[in-house]
N, C-alpha and C positions, 0 to 999 in steps of 0.2 A: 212179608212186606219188602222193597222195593227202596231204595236210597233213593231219593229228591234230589235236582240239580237246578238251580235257579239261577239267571242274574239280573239283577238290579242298578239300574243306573242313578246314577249322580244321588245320592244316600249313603252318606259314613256310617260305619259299622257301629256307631255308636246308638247312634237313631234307630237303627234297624234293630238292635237289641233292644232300645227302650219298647218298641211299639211291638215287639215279638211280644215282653215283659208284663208289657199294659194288655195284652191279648191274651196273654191265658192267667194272667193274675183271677182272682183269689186261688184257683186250685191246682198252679204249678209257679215255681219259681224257678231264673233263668239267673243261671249262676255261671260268671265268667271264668274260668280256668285256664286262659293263658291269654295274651295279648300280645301285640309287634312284634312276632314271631317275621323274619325277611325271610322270604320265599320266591323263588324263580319259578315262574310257569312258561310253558313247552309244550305249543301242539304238533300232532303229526298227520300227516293222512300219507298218501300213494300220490304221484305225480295226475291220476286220472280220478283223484277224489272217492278211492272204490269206499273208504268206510265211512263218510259221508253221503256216498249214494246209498248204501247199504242202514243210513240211518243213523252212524254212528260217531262222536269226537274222540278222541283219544288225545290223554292230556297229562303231560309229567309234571308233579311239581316239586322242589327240590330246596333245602333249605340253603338260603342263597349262600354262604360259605362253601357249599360245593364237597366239604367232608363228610356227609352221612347219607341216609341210604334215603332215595328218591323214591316215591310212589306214581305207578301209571294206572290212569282211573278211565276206564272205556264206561263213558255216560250214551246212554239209547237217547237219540232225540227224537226220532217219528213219534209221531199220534200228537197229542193234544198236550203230553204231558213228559219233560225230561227227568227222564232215574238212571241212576246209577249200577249196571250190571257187575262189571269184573272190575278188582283192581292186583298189582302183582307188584312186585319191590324189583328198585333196579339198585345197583352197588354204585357208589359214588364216584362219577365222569360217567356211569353207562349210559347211552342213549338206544332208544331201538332203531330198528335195522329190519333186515329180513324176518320173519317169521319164526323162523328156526333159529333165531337169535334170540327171541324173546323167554323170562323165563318161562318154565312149565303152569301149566293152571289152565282155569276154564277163560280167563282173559287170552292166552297163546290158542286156546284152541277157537275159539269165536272170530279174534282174527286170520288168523289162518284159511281159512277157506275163502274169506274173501280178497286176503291181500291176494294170494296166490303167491307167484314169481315176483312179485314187486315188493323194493323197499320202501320204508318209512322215510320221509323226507321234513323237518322241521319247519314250521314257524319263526318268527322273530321270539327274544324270548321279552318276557314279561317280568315285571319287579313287584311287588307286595306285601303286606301285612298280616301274617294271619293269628286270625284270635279262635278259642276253642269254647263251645257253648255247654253245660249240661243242664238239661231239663231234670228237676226236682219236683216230686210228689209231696206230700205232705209229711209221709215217712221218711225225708228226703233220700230215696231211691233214685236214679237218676231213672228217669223212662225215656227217653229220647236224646241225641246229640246233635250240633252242629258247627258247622266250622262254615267259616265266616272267611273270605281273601280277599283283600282291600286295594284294587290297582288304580294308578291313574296312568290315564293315556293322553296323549297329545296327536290331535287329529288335526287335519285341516285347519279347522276355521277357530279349534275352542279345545281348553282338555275336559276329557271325560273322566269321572271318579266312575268306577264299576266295580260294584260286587259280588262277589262268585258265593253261592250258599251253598253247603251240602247236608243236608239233616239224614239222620239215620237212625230207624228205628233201634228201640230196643225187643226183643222177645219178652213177649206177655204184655206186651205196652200197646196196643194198637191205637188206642184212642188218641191219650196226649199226640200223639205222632202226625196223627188226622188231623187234630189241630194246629200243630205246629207248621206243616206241610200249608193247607187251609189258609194259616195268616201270613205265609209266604207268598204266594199266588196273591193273595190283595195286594202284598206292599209291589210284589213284581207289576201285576196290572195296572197300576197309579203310577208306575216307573217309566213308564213309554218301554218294556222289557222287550230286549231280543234276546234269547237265549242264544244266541251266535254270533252275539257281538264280540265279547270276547278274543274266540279264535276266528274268525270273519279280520279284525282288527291288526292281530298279531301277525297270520301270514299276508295280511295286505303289506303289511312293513319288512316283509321277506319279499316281497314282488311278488305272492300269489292272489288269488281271488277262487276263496272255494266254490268250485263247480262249474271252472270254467274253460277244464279241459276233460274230452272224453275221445275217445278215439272211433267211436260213431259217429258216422257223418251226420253234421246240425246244417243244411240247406237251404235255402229261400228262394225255390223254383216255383212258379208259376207257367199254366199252359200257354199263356200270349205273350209269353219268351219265345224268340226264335233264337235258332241252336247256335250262333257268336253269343249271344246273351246268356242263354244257359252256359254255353260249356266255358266261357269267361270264369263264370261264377266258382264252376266245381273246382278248375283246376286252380283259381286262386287261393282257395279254401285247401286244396290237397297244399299246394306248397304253403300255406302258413303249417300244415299240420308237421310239414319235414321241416319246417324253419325252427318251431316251437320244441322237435325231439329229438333236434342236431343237438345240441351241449351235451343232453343225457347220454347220445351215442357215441358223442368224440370220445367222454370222460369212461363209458361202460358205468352208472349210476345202477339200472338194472337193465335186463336183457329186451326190457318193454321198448324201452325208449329204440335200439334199434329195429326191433320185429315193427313197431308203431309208423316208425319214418322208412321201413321198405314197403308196408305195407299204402302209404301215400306216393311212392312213386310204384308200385303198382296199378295200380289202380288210374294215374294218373297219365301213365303210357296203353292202358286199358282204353281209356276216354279219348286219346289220340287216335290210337289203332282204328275203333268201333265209329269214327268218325271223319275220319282221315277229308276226307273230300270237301272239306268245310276248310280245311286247313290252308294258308298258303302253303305250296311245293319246298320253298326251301328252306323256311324257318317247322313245320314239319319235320321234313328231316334230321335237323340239325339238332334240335329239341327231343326228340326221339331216341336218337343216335347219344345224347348227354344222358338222358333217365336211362336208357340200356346199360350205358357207363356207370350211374351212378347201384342197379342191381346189383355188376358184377364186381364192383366193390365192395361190398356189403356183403356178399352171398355165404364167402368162406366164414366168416363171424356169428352169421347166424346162424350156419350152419354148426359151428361149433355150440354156441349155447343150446340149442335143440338139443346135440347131443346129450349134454349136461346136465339141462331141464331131465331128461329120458335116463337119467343113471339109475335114481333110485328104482323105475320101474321097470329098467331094466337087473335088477338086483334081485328084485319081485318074482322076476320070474325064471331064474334059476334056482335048485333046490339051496336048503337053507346053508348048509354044508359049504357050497363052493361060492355063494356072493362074495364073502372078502378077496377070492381069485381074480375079482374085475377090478380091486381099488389101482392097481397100476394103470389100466385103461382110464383114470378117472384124471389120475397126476399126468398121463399124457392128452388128454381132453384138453387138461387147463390149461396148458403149457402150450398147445398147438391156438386154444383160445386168445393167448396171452397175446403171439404171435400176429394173428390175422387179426386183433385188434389195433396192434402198434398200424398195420398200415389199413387200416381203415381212417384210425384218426389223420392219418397222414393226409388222406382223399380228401376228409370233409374239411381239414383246415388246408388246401390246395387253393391256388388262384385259380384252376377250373373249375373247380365248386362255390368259390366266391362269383365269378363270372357268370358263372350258368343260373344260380338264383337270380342276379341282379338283371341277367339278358331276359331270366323266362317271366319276370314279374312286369319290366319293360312294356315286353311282347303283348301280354296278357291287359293290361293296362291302357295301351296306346289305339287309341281311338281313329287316330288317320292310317292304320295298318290296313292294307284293302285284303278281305278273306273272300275265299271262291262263294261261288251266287249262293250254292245251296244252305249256305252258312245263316241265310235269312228266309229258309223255311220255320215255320213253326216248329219246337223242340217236342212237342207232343207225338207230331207226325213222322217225326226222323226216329224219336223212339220207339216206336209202336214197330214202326220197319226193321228196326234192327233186333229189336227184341225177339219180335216174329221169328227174323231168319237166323236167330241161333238156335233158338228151341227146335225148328224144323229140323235143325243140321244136327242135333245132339238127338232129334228121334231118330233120323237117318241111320245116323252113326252107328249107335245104340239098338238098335235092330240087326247090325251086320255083325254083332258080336255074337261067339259062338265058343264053345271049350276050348277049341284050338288056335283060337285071336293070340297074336303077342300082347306081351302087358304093353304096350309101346300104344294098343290101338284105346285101352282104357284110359293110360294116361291120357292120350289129346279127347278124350270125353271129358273128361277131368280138367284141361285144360279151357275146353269151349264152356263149359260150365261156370267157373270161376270168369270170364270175362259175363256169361249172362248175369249172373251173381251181384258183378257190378254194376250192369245195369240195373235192374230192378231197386238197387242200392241209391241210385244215384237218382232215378227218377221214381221214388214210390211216393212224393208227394203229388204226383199228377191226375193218381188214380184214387178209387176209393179201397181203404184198407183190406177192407171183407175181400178186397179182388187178389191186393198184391201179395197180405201175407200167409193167407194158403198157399200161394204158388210159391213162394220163397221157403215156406217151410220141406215143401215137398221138395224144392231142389236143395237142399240141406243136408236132407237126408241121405242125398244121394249122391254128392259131395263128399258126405263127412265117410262114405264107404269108400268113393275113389280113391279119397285123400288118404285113408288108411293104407289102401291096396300101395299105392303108391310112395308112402313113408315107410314100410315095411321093408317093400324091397329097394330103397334110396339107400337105407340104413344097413342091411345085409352088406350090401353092396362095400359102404364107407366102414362096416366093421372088418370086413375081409381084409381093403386094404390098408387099417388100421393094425391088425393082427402081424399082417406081412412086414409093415414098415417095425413095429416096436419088436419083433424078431431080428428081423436083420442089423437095429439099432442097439440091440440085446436091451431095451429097456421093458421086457418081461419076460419074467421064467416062464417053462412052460405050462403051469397050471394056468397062469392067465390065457395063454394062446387057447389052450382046450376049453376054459372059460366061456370065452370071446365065442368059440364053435357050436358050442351048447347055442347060447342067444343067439347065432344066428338059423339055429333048428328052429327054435321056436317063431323067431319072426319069418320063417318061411313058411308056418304054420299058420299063423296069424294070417299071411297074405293070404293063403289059401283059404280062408275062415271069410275073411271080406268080400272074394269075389263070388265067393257062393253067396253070398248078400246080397249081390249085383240085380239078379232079375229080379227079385221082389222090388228091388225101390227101382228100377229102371223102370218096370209093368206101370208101377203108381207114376211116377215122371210121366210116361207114354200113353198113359190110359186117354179115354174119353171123357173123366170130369176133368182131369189137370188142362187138358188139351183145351175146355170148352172155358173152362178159366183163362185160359191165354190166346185165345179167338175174342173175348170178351173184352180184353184188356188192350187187345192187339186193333179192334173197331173188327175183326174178319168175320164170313158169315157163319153163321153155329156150320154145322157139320152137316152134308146132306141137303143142305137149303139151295135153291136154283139160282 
């Protein structure tokens, strides 16, 4: 059985015991065993909501004097009904943090895979009472427990009293527990109950709102948008996304927050590029020429955390023997990270970076700005056009590759790829699904081979001249230098490994059904038709 997680609005713990009491009276009695316990409650998630997309709250609560050991309680809230999976002990002041911070248990391993690289970020915290219930048999055995946390809030308009319940069965107990469980859901359903009111509440009073960043594009394009109106839209939407994961990137918070805000001026000078002729001439430019400026600011830093991200499996893949040979590569990683973050934050708190926000929101915004004529074709039809003539140009390509191509020629497949990428990204509510996300998955595939080809040997590359510099710097003996050679045998192995992958997902890319999928999407005629 499964721990119950409920709460109950505006109902003192008192009540709530009586009418538990009066509900399973004659054949269990509900015996109070502690009360006014003061308690601090603490939620967390990820800046992108992953363990609440994932279904999940995660919730410290700590006895509010702050000297003894805290409890972290990961409650499942999908389906119909919230229980209680993992909980783990934190040491008093600990809070969590990354993953690998947390203690060991099946609570660190269930998050883990889905935080990934991202830390835990807090809530407002919360003050409380908690009292502790046991359910008694007639043998007075206790068969079930519950714990009862008495908050009030101050909201808007009114405060709210809320009650957080956790019952937990006992082994060989199932019944009483069904009951008890049972008459919690009635007193919750008479309650107007939100089970995420709670922490909905808490980090509204930190400034957040769960689930109301993700770093998948959320759009509201329609086909009888012409392309000033559509492409208004995206790129105002790209820059709230670099508005919203500038603090995280200034401060380094985690690695998300800047991979998250390059990948929006990405995409963003993607949407320029792939449309240029819509654009006036010199705010084009000029707007261009700043998101260029703002990449190669950024580049060194993310560049460094890749590597970082990449140590342990770069660890992985040396025998087991000489991995502690790499941990100097690891202290020169940070150190070099440390570095290209100082003047990264330097960029984004720059009066050009202030500038360029406030110019490019302007631009975007201002309605008396005259854009070239094409700018008021239909967005449907300008997409379908360009869409068309990249896939053409990546079968082109993609055909003229042969054993003896330089990687030079995969990479720009790789690079025409990632701008279609974004289209289809940008415009797949225009079409119907069954159309766009076969075609996306198939270029994914074929992607996620470039991009490998392409990280392999990016990586050789920066380990080489990693090797050289901490040589020359003497900040590694030589087991590391021979280390560092080893890994890059094997990522030259790897490379090799990818691009033998190449034809298969290239053939699938190029075939006749992806093709007839993107004539389809594209309005062109099937194939062979006169």
């Amino acid at each position: 059985m499964i721990e119950g997680y409920f709460e109950i609005q505006n109902c003192p713990a008192t009540e709530i015991i009586d009418q538990i009491s009066a509900a399973l009276s004659p054949r269990y009695n509900v015996e109070l065993l502690t009360s006014g316990e003061a308690v601090a409650l603490t939620f967390y998630d990820s800046f992108d909501w992953r363990l609440f997309q994932a279904g999940y709250i995660l919730q410290k609560t700590a006895p509010a004097n702050g000297t003894q050991v805290s409890t972290l309680r990961l409650t499942r809230i999908a389906g119909s009904k919230a229980s209680t999976d993992q909980q783990a002990e934190l040491a008093p002041g600990d809070a969590p943090g990354f993953a690998e911070e947390l203690p060991e248990g099946p609570l660190a391993d269930t998050i883990a895979p889905l935080l990934e690289m991202r830390t835990l970020l807090p809530s407002d915290e919360g003050r409380g009472q908690r009292s502790e219930i046991a359910i008694r048999n007639e043998d007075q055995k206790i068969v079930a427990r519950l714990t009862i946390t008495q908050i009030e809030m101050t909201g808007v308009d009114e405060q709210t009293s809320l009650a957080q319940l956790h019952c937990r069965p006992i082994r060989g107990y199932p019944k009483p527990f069904r009951m008890l469980e049972k008459t919690i859901q009635q007193l919750a359903a008479s309650s107007a109950n939100d089970r995420n009111l709670l922490a909905s509440s808490l980090f509204a009073a930190a400034g957040r709102e769960i689930g109301n960043y993700q770093s998948k594009l959320e759009l509201s394009l329609h086909p009888k948008m012409n392309a000033r109106q559509a492409l208004r839209h995206i790129l105002l939407h790209l820059l709230d996304q670099m508005c919203v994961n500038a603090p995280g990137t200034r401060t380094a918070v985690d690695s998300e927050f800047l991979h998250d805000f390059r990948i929006a001026v990405r995409r963003s000078r993607s949407a320029i590029g792939q449309f240029k002729t819509i654009f006036p001439l010199t705010e084009r430019q000029h707007f261009s020429q700043e998101l260029r400026w703002l990449g190669q600011v950024t580049g060194p830093t993310r560049d460094a955390d890749v590597y970082l991200l990449a140590f342990d499996d770069y660890c992985a893949m040396l025998p087991e023997g000489r991995r502690d040979d790499l941990l100097p590569l690891k202290r020169f990683l940070r150190e070099r990270q440390r570095g290209e973050q100082r003047k990264l934050t330097r960029a984004l708190n720059s009066k050009r970076y202030e500038k360029f926000v406030a110019d490019w929101r302007n631009f975007l915004c201002d309605d008396e700005t005259i854009w070239q004529e094409p700018s008021l074709t239909p967005i449907k039809q300008l997409a379908a056009k360009r869409i068309w003539r990249l896939y053409r140009a990546i079968c082109r390509d993609g055909e003229a590759i042969t054993e003896e191509s330089p990687d030079e020629a995969l990479h720009d497949i790789r690079k025409e790829g990632k701008k279609l990428r974004y289209l289809l990204q940008f415009f797949d509510q225009l079409y119907p699904p069954s159309t766009v996300k076969p075609l996306a998955r198939t270029l994914r595939t074929l992607q996620n081979i470039l991009g490998d080809f392409q990280d392999y040997h990016v990586q050789s590359v920066a380990l080489r001249g990693f090797a050289d510099e901490m040589a020359e710097k003497k900040k590694a003996p030589p087991e590391t230098i021979m280390a560092m050679g080893l890994l890059i045998e094997v990522l030259a192995g790897l490379q090799t490994g990818s691009r033998a992958r190449f034809d298969e997902a290239f053939a699938a890319f190029s075939g006749p059904a992806t093709e007839d999928r993107f004539r389809k999407l594209c309005g062109k005629k099937k194939r062979g038709a006169p």
